[in-house]
C-alpha positions as CSV (number, residue, x, y, z in Angstrom):
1,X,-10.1,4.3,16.5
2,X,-11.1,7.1,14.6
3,X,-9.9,6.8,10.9
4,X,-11.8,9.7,9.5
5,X,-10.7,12.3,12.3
6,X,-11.6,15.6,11.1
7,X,-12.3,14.6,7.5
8,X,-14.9,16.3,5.6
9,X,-17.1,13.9,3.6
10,X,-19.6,14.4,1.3
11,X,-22.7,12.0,0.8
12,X,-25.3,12.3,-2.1
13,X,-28.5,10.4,-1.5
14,X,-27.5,10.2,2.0
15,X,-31.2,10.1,3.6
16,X,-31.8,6.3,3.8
17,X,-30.3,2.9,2.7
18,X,-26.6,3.1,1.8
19,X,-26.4,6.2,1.8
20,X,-27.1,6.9,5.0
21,X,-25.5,4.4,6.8
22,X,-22.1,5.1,5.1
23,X,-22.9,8.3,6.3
24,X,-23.4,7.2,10.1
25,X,-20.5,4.8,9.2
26,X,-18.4,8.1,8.6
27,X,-19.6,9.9,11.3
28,X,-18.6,7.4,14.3
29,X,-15.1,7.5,12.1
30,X,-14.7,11.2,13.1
31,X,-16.0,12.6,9.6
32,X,-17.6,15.9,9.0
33,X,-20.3,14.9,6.8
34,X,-22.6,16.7,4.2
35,X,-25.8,14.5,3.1
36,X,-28.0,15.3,-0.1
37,X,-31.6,14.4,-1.1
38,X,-34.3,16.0,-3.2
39,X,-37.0,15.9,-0.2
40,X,-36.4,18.9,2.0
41,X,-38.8,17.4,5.1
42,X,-36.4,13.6,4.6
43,X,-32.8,15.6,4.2
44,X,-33.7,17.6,7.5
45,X,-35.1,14.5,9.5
46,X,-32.0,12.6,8.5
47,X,-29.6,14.9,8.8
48,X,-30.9,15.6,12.4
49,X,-30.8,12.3,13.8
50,X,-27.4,11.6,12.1
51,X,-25.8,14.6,13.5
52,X,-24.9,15.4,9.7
53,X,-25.2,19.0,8.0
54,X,-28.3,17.9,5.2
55,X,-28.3,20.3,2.0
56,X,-31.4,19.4,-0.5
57,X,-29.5,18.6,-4.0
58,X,-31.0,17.0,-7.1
59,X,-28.0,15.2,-8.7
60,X,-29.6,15.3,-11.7
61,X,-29.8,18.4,-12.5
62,X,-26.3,21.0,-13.1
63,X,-27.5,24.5,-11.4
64,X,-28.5,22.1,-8.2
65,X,-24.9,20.6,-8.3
66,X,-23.0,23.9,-8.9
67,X,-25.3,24.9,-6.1
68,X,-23.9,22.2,-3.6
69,X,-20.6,23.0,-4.3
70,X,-21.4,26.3,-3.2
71,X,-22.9,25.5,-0.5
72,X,-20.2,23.2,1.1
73,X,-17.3,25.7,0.3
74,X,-19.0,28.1,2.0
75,X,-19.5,25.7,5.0
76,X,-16.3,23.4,5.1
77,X,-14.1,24.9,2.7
78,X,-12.1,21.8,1.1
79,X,-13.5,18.1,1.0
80,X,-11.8,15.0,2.0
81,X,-14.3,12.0,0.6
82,X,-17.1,12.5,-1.6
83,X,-18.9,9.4,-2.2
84,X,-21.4,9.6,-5.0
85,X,-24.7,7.3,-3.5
86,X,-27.5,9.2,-5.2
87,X,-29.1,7.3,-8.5
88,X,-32.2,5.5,-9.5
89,X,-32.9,2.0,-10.3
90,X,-35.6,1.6,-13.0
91,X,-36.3,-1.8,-14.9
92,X,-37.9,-2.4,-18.2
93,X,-37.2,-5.0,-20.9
94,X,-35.4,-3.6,-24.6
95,X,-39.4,-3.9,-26.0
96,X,-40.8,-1.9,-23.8
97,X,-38.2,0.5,-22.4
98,X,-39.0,3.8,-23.3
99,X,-36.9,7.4,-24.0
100,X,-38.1,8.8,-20.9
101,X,-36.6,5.7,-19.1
102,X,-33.8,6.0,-20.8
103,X,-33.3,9.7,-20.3
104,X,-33.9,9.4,-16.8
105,X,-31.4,6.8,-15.2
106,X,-28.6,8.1,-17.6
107,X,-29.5,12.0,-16.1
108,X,-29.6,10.7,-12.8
109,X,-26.6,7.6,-12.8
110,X,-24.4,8.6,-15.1
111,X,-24.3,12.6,-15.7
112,X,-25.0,13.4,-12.5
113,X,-21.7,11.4,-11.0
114,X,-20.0,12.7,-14.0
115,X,-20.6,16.4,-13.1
116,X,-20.6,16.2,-9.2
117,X,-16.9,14.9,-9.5
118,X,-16.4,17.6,-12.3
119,X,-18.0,20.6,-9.8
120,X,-16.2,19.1,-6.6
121,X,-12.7,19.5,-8.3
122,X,-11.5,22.6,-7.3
123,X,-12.9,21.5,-3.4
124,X,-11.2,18.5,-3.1
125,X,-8.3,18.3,-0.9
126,X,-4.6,16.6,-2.3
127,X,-4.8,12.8,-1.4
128,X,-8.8,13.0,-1.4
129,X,-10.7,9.9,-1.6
130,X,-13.6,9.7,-4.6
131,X,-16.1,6.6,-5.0
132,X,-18.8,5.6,-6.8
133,X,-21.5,3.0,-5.6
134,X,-22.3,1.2,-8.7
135,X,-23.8,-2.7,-9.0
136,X,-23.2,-6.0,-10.0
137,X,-25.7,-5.3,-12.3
138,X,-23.4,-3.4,-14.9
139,X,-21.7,-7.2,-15.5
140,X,-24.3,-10.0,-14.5
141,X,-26.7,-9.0,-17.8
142,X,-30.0,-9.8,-15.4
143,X,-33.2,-9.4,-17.5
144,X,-35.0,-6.3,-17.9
145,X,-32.0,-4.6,-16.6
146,X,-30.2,-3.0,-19.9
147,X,-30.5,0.8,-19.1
148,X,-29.8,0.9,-15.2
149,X,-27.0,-1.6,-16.3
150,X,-25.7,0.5,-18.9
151,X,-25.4,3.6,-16.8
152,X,-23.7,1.5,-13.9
153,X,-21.1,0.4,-16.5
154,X,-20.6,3.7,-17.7
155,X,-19.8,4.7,-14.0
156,X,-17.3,2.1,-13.6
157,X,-15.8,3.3,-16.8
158,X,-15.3,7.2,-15.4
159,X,-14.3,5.4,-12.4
160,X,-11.1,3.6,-14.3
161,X,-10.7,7.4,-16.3
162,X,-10.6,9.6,-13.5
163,X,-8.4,7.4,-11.3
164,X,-5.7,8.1,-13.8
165,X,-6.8,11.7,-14.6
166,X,-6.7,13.2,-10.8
167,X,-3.8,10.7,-9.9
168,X,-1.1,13.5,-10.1
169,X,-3.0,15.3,-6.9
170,X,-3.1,11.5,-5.5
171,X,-6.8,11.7,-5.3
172,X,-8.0,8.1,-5.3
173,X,-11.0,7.1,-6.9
174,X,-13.0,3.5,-6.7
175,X,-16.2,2.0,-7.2
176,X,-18.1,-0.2,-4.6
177,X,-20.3,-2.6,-5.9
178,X,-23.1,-4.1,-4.3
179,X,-24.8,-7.1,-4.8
180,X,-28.6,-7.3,-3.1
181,X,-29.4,-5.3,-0.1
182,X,-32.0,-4.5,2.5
183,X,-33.1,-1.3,1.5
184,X,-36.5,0.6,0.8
185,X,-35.7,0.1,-3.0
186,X,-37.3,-2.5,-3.7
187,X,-40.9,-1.5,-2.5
188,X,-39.8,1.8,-4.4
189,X,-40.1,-0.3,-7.6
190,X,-44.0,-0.5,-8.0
191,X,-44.0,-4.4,-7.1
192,X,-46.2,-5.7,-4.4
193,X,-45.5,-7.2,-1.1
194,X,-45.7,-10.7,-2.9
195,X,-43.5,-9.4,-5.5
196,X,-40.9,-8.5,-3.3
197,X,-40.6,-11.0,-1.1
198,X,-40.6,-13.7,-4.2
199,X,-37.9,-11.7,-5.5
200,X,-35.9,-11.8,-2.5
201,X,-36.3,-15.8,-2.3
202,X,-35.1,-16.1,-5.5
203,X,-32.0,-13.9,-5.2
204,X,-31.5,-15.2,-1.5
205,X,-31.3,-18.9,-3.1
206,X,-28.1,-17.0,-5.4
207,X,-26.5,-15.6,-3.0
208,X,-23.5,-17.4,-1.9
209,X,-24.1,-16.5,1.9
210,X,-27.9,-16.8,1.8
211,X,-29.4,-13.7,2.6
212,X,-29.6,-9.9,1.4
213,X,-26.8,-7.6,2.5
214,X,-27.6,-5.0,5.3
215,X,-26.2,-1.4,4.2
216,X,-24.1,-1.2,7.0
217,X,-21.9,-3.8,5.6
218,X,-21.7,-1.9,2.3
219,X,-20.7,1.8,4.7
220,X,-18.1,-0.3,6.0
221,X,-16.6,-1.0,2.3
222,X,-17.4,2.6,1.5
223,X,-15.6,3.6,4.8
224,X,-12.1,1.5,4.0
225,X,-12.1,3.4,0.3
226,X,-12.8,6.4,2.2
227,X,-9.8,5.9,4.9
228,X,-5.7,5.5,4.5
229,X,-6.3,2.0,5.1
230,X,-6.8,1.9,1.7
231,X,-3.6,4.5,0.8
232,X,-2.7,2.0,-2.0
233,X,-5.9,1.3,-4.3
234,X,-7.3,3.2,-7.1
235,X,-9.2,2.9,-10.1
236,X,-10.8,-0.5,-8.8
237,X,-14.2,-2.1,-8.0
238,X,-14.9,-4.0,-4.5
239,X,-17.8,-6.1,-5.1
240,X,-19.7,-6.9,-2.2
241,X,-22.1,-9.5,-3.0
242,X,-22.4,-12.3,-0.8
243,X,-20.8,-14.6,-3.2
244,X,-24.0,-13.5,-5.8
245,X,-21.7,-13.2,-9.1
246,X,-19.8,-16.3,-9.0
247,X,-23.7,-17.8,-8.7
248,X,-25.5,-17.2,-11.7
249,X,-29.1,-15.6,-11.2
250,X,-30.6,-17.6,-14.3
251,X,-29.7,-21.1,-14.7
């Protein structure tokens, strides 16, 4: 059954991880789908074996977002689910966290989202679907974590303020949350392969269900926000976790 039959969707970040699968995810639904990346070579090898239309967009930066917009009128006209994937995860402790840290993840998490939505206003259709993928880091307080936490909670907070703001054209807006997952990030972080993988043993040992998540099963809670079969929910947070937030990390 296809629940996203001639919907247009719109994916930032959509050339690997989540972001792509929720974009495959949306495509075997019946979608129309846009994906964004910075790297022209990754958005056109993506888009090419998704089947997607790829449009290179820095999210962090306005004349690239007003650009998009642009870019996906002139292609598609109006826009049925935009699901705002792109963002950065960056660690560093209060001590040693610096401005350009700072400046970075909020430019990229947090005004970014804020702006996308903003720019996409005037495309989305009546009864359009918005969501945000944000983390269970904005609410478990892990170490090292403050800014990239900070930013996600600041997206969960739009999330609860635009739900109410666009709910006269009953445009829903939610937030999936996800707990650990088997994406490139991690290697993306400077760690080592021994880093990594003792990372993963300790978070694995959290987890409720024992293992990392697989980014299809995020797409899937990405692709239930996106469809009617969520008709009634707004202004709400799925966490998908594997059980990780009822586990503490730190004993």
């Amino acid at each position: 059954m296809n629940t996203l039959q001639n919907k247009v969707a719109v994916v930032t970040g959509g050339t690997t991880g989540i972001g792509y699968a929720t974009a495959k995810e949306l495509i075997e639904q019946g979608a129309k789908v846009v994906i964004t990346g910075r790297s022209k070579a990754t958005v056109e090898q993506a888009a090419k074996e998704l089947g997607a239309t790829g449009i290179v967009s820095d999210q962090g930066k306005l004349a690239a977002i007003e650009s998009l917009v642009k870019e996906v009128k002139a292609g598609f006209g109006k826009v049925d689910v935009l699901f705002l994937n792109a963002g950065v995860a960056q660690f560093a402790s209060l001590e040693t966290a610096s401005e350009e840290h700072f400046d970075n993840i909020m430019q990229l998490n947090v005004k970014g989202p804020f702006f996308t939505v903003q720019k996409f206003l005037p495309l989305l259709n009546d009864g359009a679907s918005v969501i945000f993928n944000t983390s269970i880091n904005a609410s478990i307080g892990a170490p090292d974590s403050s800014v990239y936490s900070a930013s996600k909670g600041a997206v969960l907070s739009m999330n609860r303020v635009f739900a109410r703001e666009l709910a006269p054209r009953r445009i829903r807006v939610n937030a999936v949350s996800p707990g650990p997952v088997a994406t490139p990030l991690y290697g993306k972080l400077g760690l080592t392969a021994e880093q990594v993988d003792g990372f993963g043993q300790l978070l694995r040992g959290k987890v409720l269900l024992h293992r990392f998540a697989q980014p299809e099963e995020i797409a899937k809670a990405v692709r239930f926000l996106a469809s009617d079969d969520s008709s009634f929910i707004t202004g709400t947070e799925i966490t998908v976790d594997g059980g990780l937030t009822v586990n503490p990390i730190v004993d």
